[in-house]
FIKE-155154 format. One record per atom (N, C-alpha, C): x, y, z; residue in three letters. Coordinates in steps of 0.001 Angstrom, whole numbers, plus 500000, padded with zeros to 6 digits. Each point is the difference from the previous one (the first is absolute). Example, Ala and Ser with C-alpha at 12.3 -4.5 7.8 and 13.67 -1.06 7.14 Angstrom:
513190494310507800ALA/499110501190500000ALA/500900501200500000ALA/499650501050499280SER/500820501190500060SER/499230501090500730SER/
This chain:
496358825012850563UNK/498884500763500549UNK/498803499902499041UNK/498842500102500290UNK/498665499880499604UNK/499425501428499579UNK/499096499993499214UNK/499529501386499854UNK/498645500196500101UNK/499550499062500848UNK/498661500214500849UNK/500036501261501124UNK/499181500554499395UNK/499412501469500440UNK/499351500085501742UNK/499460498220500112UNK/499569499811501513UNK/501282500445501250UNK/499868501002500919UNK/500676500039501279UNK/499407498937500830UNK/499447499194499998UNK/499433499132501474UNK/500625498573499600UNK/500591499438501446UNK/500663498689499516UNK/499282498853499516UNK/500762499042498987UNK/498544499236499968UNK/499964499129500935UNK/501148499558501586UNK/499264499463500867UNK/498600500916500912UNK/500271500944499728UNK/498312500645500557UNK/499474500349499753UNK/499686500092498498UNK/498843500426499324UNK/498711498542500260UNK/498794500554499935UNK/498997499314500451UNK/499566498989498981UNK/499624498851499907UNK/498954499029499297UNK/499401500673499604UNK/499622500081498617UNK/498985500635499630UNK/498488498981500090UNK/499125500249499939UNK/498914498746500174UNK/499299500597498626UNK/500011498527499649UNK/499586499455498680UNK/498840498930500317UNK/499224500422498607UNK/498785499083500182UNK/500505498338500343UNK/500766499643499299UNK/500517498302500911UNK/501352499945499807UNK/500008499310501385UNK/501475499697500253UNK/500300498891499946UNK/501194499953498803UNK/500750498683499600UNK/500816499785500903UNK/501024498845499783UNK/501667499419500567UNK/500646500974499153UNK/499830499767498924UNK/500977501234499436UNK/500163501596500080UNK/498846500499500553UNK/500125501285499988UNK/500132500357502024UNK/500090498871500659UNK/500649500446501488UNK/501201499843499703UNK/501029498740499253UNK/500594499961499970UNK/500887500856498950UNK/499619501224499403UNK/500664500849499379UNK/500616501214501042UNK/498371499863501098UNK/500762501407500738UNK/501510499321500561UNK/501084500838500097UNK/500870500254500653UNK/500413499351501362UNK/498472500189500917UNK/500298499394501378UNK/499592498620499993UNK/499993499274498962UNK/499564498926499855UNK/500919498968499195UNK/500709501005499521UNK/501218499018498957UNK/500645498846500911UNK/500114500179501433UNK/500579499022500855UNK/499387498813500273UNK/498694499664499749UNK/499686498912499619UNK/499973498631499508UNK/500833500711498396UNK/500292498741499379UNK/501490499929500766UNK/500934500887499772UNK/501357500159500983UNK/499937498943500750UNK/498981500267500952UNK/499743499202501224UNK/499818498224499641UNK/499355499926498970UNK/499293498495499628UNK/501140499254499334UNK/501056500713499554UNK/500864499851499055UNK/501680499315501292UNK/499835501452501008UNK/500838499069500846UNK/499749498666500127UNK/498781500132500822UNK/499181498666500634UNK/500516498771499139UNK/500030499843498816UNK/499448499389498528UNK/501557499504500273UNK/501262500850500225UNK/501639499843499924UNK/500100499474501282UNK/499996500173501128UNK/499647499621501192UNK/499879498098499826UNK/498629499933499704UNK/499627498946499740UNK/501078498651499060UNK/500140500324498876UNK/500951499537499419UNK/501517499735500391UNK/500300501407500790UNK/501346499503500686UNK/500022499053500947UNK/498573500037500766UNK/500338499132501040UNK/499841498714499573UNK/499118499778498965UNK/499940498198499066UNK/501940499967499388UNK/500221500877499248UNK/501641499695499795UNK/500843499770500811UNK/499445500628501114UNK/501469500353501255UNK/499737498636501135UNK/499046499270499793UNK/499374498634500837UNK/499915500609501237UNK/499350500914500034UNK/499002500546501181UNK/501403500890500996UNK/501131500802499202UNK/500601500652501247UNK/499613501064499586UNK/499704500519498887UNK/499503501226499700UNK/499448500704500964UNK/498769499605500737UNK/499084500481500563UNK/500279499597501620UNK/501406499435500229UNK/499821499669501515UNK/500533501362501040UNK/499622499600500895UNK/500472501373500921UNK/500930500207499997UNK/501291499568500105UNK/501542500176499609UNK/500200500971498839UNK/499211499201498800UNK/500445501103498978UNK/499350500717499233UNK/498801500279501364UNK/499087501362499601UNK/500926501340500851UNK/500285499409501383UNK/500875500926500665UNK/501296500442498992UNK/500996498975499523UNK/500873500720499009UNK/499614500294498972UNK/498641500206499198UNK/499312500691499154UNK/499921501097500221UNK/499217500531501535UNK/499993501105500049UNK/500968501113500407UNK/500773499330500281UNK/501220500906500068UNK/501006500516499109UNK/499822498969498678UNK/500592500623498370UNK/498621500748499867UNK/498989500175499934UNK/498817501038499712UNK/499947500887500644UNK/500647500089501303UNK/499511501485501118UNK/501172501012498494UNK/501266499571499878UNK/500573501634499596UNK/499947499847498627UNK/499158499296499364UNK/499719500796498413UNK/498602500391500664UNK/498974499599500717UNK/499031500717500056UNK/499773501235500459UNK/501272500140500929UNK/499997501514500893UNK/500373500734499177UNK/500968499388498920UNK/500253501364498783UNK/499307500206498733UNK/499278498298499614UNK/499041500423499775UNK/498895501003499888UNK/499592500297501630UNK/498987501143499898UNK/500897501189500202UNK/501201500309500186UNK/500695501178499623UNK/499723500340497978UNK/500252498860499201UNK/499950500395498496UNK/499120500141500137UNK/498779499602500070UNK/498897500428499783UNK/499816501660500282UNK/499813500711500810UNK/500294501084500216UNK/501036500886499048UNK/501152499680499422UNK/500859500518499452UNK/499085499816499032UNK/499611498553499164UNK/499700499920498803UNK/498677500930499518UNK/499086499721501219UNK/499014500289499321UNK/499747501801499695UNK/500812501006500507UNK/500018501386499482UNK/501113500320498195UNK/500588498637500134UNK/500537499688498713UNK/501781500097499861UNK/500114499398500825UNK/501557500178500550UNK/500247498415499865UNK/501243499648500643UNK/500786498764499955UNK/501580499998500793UNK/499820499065500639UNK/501232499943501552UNK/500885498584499368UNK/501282500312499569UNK/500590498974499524UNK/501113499592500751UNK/500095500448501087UNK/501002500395500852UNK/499765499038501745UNK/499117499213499728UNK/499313499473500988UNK/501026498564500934UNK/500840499760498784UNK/500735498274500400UNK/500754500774501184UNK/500945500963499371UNK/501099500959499957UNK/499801500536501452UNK/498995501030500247UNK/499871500731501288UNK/499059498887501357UNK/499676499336499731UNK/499117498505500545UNK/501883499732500968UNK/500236499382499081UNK/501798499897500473UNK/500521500734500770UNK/499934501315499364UNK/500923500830500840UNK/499401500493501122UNK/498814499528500238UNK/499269500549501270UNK/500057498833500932UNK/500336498901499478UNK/500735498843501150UNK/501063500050499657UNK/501004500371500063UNK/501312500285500440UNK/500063500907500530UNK/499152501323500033UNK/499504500820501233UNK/499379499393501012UNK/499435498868500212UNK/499447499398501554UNK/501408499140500218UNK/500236499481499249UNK/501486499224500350UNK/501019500624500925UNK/500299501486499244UNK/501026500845500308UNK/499266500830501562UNK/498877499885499885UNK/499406500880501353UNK/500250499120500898UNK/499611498935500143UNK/499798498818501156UNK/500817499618500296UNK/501395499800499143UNK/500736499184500199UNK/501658501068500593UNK/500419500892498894UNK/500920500698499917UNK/499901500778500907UNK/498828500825499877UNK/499476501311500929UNK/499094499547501578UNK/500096498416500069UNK/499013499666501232UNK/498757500398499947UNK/499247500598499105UNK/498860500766500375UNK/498943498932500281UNK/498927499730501352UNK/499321499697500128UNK/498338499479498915UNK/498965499680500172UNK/499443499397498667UNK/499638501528499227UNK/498663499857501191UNK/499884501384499398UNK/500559501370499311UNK/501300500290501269UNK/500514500967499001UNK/500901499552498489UNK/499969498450499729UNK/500094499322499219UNK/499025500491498792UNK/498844499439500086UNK/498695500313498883UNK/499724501250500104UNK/500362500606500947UNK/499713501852499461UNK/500980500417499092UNK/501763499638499972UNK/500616500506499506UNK/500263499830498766UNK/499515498283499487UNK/499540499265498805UNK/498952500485499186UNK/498675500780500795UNK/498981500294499360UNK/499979501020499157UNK/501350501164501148UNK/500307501261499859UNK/500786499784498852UNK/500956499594499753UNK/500926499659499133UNK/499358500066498102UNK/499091498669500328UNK/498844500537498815UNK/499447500358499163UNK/499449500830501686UNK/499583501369499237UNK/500583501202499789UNK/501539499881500148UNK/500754500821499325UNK/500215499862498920UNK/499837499016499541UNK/500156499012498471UNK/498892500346499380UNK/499031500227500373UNK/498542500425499709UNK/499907501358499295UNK/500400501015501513UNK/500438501142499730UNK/500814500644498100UNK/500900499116500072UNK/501254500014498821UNK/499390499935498932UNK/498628499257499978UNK/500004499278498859UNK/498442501053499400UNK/499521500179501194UNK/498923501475499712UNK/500742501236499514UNK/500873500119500761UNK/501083501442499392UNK/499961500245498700UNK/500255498751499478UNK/501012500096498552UNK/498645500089499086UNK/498724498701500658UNK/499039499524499291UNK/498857501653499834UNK/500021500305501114UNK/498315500917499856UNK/500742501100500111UNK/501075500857500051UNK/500774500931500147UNK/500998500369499108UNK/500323498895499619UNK/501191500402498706UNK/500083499257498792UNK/498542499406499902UNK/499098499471498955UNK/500767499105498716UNK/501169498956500938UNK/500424499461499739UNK/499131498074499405UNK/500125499764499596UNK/498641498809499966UNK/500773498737500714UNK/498797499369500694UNK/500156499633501249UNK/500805498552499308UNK/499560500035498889UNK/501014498313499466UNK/501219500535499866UNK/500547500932499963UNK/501462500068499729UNK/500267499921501543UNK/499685501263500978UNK/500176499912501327UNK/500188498858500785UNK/499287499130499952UNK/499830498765500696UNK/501107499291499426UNK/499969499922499185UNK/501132499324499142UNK/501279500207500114UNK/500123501264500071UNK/501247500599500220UNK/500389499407502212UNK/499220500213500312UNK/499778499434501415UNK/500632498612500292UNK/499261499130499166UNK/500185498819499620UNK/501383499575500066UNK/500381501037499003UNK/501784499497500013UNK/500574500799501491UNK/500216500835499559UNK/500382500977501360UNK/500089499398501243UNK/498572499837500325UNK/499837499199501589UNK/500620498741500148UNK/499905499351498862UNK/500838498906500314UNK/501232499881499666UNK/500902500881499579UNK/501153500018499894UNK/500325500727501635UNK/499122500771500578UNK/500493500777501632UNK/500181498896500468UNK/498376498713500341UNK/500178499437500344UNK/501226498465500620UNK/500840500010498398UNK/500709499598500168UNK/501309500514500243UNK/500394501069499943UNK/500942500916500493UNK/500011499676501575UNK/499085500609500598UNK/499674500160501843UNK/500356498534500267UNK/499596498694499114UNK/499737499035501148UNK/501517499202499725UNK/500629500777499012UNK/500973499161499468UNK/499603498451498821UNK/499236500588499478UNK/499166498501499613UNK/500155498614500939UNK/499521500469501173UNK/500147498909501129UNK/498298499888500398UNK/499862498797500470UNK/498551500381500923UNK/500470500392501043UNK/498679500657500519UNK/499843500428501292UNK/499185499275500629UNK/500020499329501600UNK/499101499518500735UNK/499440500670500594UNK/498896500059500291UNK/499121501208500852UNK/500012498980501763UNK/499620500776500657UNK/499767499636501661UNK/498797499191500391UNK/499983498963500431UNK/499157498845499958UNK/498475501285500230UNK/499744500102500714UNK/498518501093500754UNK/499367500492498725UNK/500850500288498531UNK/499305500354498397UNK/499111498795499859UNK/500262498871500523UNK/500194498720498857UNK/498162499805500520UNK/499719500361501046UNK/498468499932500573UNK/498754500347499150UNK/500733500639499021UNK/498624500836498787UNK/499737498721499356UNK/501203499035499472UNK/499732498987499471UNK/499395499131500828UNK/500330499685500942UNK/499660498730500693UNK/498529499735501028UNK/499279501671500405UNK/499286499741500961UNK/498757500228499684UNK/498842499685500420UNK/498764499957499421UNK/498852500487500558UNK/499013500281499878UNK/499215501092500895UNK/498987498442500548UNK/499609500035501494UNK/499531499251500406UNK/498766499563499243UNK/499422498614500170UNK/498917499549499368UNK/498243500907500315UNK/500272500651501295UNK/498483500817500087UNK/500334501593499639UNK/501311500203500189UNK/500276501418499206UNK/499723499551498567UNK/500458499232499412UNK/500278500094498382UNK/498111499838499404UNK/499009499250500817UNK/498858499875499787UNK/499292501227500165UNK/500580501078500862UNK/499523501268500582UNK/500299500761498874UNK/500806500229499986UNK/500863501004498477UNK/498880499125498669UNK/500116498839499790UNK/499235500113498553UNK/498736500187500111UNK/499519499443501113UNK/498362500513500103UNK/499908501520499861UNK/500785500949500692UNK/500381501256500457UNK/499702500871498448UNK/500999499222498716UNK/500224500612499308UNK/498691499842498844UNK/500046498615500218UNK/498461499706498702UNK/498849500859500367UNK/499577500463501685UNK/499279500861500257UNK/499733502103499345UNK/501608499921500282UNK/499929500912499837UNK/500117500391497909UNK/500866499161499530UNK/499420499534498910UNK/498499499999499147UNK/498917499910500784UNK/498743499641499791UNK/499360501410500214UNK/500018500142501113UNK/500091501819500341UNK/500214501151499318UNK/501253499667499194UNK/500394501139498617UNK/498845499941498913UNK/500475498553499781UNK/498626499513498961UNK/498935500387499820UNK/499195499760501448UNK/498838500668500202UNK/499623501475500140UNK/501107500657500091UNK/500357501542500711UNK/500044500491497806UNK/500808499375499444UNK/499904500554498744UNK/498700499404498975UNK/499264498986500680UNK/498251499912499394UNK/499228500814500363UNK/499965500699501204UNK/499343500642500613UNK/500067501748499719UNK/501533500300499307UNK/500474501480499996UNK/499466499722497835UNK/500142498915499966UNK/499400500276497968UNK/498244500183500211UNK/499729499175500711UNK/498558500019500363UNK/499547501238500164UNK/500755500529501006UNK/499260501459500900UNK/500288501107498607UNK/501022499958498626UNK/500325501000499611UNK/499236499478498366UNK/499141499063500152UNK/499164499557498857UNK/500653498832498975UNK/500893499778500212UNK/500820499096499369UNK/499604498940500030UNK/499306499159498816UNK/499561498671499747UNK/500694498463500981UNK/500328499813501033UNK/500772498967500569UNK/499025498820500487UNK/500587498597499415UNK/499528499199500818UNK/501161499492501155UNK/498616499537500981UNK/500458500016501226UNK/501105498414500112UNK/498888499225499056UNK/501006498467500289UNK/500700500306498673UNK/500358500569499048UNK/501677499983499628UNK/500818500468500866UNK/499509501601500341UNK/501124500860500703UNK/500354499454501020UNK/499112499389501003UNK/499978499457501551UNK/500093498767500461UNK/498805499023499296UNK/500081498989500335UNK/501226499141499038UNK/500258499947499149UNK/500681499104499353UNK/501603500422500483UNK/500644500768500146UNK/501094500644500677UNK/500169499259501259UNK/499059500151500932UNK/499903499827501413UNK/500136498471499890UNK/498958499564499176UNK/500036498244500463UNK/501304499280499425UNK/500211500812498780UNK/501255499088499146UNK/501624500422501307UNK/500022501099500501UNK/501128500751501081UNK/500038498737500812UNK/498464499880500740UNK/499484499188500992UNK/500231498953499879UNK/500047499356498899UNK/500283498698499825UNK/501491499716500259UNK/501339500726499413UNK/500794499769500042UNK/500820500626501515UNK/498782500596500383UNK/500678500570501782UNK/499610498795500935UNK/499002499304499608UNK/499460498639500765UNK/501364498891499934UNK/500325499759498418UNK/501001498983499808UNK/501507500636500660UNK/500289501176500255UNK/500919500323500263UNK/499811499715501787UNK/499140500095500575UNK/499741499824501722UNK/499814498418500248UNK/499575499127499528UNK/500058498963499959UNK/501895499528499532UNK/500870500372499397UNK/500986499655499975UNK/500489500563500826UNK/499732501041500549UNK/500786500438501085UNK/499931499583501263UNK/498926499804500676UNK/499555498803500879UNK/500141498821500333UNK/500100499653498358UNK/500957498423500772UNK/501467500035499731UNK/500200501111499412UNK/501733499744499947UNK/500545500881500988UNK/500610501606499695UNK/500549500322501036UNK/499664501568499852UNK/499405500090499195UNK/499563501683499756UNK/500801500014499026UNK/499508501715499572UNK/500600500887499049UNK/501250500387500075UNK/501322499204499396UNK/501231500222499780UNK/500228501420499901UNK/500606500711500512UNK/500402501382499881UNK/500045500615498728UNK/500826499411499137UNK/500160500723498917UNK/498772499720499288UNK/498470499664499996UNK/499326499772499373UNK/499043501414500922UNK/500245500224501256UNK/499436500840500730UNK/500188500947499213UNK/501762500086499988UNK/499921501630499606UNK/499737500022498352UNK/499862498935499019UNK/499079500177499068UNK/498519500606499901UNK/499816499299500820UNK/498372500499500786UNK/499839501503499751UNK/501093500532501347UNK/500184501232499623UNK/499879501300499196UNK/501139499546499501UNK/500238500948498500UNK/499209499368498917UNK/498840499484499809UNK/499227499531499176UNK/498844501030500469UNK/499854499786501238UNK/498714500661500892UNK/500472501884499748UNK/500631500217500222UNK/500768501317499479UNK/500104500742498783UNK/500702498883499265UNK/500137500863498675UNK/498323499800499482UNK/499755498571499848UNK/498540499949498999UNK/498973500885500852UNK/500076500088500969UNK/499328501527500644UNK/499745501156499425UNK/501380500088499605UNK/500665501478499715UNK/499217500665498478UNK/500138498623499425UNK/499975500072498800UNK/498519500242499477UNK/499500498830501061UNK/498172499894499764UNK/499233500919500685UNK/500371500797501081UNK/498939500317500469UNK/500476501588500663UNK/501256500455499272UNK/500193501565500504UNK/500078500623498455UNK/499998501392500248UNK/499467500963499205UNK/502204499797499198UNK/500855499738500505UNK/501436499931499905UNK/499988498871498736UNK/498865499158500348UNK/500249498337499358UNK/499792500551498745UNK/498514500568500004UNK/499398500330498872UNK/500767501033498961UNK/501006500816501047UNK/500690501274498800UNK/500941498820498754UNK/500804499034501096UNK/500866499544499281UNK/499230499256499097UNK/499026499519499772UNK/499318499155498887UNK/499804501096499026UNK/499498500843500469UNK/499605501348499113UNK/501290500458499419UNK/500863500285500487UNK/501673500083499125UNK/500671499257498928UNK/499737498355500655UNK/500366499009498881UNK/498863499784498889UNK/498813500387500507UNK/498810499959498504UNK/500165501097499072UNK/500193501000500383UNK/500507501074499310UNK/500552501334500671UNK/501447500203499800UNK/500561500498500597UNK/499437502246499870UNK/499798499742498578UNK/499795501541499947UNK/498691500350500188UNK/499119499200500611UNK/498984500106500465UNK/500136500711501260UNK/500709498686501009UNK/500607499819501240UNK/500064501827499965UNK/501453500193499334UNK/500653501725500160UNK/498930500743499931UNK/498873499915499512UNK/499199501098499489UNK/498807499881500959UNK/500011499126501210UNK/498853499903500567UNK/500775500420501574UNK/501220500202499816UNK/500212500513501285UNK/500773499267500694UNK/500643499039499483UNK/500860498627500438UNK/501670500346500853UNK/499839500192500919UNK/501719500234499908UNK/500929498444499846UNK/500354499638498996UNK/500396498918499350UNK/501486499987500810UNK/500736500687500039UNK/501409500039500623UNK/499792500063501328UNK/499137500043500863UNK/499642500137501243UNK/499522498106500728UNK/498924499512499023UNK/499870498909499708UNK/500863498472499573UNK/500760500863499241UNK/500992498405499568UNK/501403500476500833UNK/499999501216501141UNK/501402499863500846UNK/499341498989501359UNK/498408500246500184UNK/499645498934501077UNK/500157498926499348UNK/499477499832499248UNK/500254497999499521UNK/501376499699499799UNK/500692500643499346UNK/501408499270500059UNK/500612500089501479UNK/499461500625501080UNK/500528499791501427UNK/499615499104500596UNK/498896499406499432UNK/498980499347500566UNK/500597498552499759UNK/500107499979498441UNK/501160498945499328UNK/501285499606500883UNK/500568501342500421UNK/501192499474500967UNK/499925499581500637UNK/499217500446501009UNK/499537499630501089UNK/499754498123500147UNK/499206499685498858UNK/499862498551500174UNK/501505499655499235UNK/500694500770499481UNK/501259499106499967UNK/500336499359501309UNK/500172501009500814UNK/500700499903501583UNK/499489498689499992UNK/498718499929500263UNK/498879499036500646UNK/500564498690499212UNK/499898500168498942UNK/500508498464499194UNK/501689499404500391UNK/500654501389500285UNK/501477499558499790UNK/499843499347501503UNK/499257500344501000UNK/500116499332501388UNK/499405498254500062UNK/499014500395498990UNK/499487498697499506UNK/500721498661499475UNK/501302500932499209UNK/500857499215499043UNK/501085499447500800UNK/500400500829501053UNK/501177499943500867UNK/499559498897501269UNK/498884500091500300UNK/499406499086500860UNK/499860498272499395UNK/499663500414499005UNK/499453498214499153UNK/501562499372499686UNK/500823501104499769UNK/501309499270499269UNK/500854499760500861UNK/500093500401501612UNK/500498500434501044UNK/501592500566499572UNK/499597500865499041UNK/501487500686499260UNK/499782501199499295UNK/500639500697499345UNK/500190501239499306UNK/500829499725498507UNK/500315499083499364UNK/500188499851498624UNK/499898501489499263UNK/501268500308499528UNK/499658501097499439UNK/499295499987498387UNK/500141499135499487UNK/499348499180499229UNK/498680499653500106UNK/499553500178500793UNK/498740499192500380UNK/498814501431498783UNK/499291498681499796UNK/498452500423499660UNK/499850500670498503UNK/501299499568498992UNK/500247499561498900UNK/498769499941499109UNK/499541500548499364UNK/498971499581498869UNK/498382500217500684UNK/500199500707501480UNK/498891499964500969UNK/499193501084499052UNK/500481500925499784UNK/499014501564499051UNK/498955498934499233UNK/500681499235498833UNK/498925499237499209UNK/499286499495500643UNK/500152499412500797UNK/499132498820500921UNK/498856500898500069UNK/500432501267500832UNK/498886501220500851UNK/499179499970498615UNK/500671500785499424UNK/499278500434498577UNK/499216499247499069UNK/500077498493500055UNK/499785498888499777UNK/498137499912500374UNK/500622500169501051UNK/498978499540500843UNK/498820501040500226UNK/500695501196499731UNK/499102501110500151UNK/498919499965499197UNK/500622499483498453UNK/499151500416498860UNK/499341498545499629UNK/500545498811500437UNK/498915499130500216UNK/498951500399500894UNK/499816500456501201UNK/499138500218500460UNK/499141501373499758UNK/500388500402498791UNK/498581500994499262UNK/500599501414499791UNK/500894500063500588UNK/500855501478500043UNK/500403500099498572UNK/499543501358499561UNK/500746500493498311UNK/501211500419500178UNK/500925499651499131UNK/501138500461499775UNK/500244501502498896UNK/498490500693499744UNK/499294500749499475UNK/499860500733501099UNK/499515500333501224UNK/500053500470501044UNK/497908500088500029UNK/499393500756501162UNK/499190499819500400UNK/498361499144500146UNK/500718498766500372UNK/499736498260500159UNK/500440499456500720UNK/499758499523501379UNK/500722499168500620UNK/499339499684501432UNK/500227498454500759UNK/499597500448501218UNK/501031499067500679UNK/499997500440501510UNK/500860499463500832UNK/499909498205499708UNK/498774499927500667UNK/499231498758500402UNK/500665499247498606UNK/499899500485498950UNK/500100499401498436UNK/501327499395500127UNK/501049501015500519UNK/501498499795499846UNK/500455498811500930UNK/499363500040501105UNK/500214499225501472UNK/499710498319499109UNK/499066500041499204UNK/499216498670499451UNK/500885499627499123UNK/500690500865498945UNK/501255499723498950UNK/501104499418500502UNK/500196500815501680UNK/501575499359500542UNK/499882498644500515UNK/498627499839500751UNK/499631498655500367UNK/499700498783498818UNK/499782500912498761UNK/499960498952498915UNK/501442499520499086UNK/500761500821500327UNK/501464500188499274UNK/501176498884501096UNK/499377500417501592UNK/501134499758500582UNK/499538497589500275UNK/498389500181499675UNK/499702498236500209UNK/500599499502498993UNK/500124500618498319UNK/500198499095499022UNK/501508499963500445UNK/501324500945500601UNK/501027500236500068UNK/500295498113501257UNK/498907500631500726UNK/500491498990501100UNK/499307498373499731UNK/499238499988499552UNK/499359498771499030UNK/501424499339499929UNK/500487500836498213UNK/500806499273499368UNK/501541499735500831UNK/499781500972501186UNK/501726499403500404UNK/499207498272501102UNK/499099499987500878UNK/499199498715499920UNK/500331498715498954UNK/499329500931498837UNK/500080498701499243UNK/501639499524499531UNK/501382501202500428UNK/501125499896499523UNK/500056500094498544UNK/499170501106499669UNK/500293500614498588UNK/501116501105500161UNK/501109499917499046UNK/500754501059499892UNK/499734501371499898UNK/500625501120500626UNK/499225501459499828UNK/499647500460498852UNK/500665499439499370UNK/500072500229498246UNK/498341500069499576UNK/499337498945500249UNK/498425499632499716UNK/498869500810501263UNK/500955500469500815UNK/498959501047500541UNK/500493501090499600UNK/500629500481499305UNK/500769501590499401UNK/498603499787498662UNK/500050498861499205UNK/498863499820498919UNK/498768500592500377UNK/499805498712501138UNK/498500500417500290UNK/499562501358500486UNK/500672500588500885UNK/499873501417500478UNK/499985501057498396UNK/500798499942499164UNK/500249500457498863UNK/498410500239499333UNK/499541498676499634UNK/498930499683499233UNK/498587500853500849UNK/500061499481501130UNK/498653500775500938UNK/500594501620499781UNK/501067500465500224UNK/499892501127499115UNK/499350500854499471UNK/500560499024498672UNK/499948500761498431UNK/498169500083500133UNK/499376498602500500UNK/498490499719499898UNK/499530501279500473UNK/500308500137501630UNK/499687501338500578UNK/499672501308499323UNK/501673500046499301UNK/500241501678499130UNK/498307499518499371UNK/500261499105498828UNK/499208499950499010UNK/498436500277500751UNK/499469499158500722UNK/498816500314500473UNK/499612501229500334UNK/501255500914500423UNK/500069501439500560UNK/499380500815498850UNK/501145499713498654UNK/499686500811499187UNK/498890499806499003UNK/499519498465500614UNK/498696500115498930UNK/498845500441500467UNK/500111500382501434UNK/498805500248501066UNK/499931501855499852UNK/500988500337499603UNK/499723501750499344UNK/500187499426498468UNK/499807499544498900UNK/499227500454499038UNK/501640499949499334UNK/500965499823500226UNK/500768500721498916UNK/501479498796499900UNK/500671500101499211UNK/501276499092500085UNK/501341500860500254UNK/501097498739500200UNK/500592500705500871UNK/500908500639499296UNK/500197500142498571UNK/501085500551499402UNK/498873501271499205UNK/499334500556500665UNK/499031501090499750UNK/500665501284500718UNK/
């Protein structure tokens, strides 16, 4: 935790306007760190596809790209949320699992139809959610032991119930993986969203403006909008000539559009930044902190469900085993993409960019038929870089 005295997050605190504006001082604010992120994929992108002799980038195995990226990104923007009030979910491989062997066991054992399928998966969860708020904001247990303790637990149930057997789920699951939102829907939805996107933007230039707050209009507005715009253009153009927006990238969409919502632009987003920047601030300004981190860790469950349907669909199985070493990945990825492991720092969008940057070098090197061994390295190293950049970007080191 930090002992900055500021309650306001620093994704919404305003630009201050300064007599001139450098590259370096847009690119300090916060909502801008995604930038280089962004240039840096591109930059890996590029290179894989010169190593990989052009399959990198073909439609085949952008589609199985995005489908190892939909469920670290969906839990992705779950850590984020946990992380950034100053918490940590270690428990993620573990209940991911056991929430597909709950769609397994619904669909298959119990017959249950899809839906009451993904309700009972979602529900499931967020009972897991529930458990883990109890202990966490109620019986002020710390959330790394909890999760942890989860960790083992859940996956020892898990393998109890299934007999350490897989489970097959009922073909009608397997559709999350396989089906894709038509080519003028999927153009509708991103236009849909970059709009409304632009709208916030402008809606929070306009509310610093009206309350005297120094804002320029082309940081806050225009540069957001066109850089969004740009990558909502390249995303409709692939969707158009291929086949649309693969589902599980939809419901990325989603819970991206949701949580980084939540986070950026409600008075809820802002407490939890205000908690993880300084917590006895938080208490003393009126915070109900245990009220707060029992919604996010439900919220957390909740996209367990969502991922484990995700997991159960792509693998067309229930492995009780499954999703092994997945927490790091999340966590991985979280804090590459800007999230403190310090707590109040972080953004959705940031984390979504880490999993998409974690999961190309992963799928690169199995391309190039590098052993996992040398992507366990590389993931390792982007890391440690991450932490380090983290902790040199507050001022302090990490054994402080």
């Amino acid at each position: 935790m930090t002992n900055s005295p500021s309650l306001v997050a620093p994704e919404v605190t305003s630009v201050s306007a300064t007599p001139r504006l450098t590259l370096a001082n847009i690119l300090s604010q916060s909502r801008f760190r995604l930038i280089p992120m962004i240039a840096v994929l591109i930059f890996i992108w590029i290179v894989l596809e010169m190593l990989t002799g052009g399959l990198f980038l073909s439609a085949r195995n952008l589609t199985n790209l995005s489908g190892q990226v939909a469920i670290t990104a969906v839990l992705a923007a779950g850590a984020v949320l946990v992380m950034v009030p100053g918490y940590i979910d270690l428990s993620l491989g573990a209940t991911v699992a056991a929430s597909a062997v709950v769609a397994a066991f619904a669909s298959t054992v119990y017959g249950f139809g899809f839906w009451p399928t993904v309700l009972v998966t979602i529900g499931f969860g967020v009972v897991l959610g529930f458990w883990h708020a109890y202990w966490i904001a109620w019986m002020h247990v710390p959330s790394f032991i909890v999760t942890l303790a989860s960790l083992l637990a859940i996956r020892g149930v898990s393998l109890v119930i299934t007999n350490a057997e897989t489970i097959s789920p009922s073909m009608d699951l397997l559709v999350i993986s396989d089906a894709s939102l038509p080519p003028l829907g999927s153009i509708v939805v991103l236009l849909g969203m970059w709009l409304i996107f632009s709208l916030l933007q402008w809606r929070e230039w306009r509310a610093q403006v009206s309350a005297g707050v120094p804002a320029s209009f082309k940081i806050l507005v225009l540069l957001p909008a066109v850089s969004v715009g740009a990558v909502s253009f390249l995303g409709m153009i692939i969707a158009a000539n291929y086949r649309g927006i693969p589902l599980p990238v939809a419901i990325v969409l989603a819970v991206v559009a949701i949580t980084g919502g939540v986070l950026r632009y409600t008075p809820f987003g802002r407490r939890l930044y205000a908690v993880g920047g300084n917590r006895q601030a938080a208490l003393l300004a009126g915070i109900d902190i245990r009220k707060h981190i029992t919604v996010v860790f439900a919220a957390m469950g909740a996209l367990y469900g969502v991922a484990g349907l995700m997991l159960v669909a792509r693998l067309s199985s229930a492995p009780p085993t499954a999703g092994q070493g997945l927490e790091l990945n999340v966590i991985a990825a979280a804090v590459i993409g800007g999230t403190s492991l310090m707590g109040g720092r972080g953004t959705v969008a940031g984390a979504v960019i880490g999993a998409v940057l974690m999961e190309s070098l992963a799928n690169g090197m199995s391309l190039m038929n590098l052993p996992s061994s040398y992507q366990s390295i590389a993931v390792g190293l982007v890391l440690l870089f991450a932490v380090y950049v983290d902790v040199r970007g507050r001022g302090s080191r990490g054994d402080d």
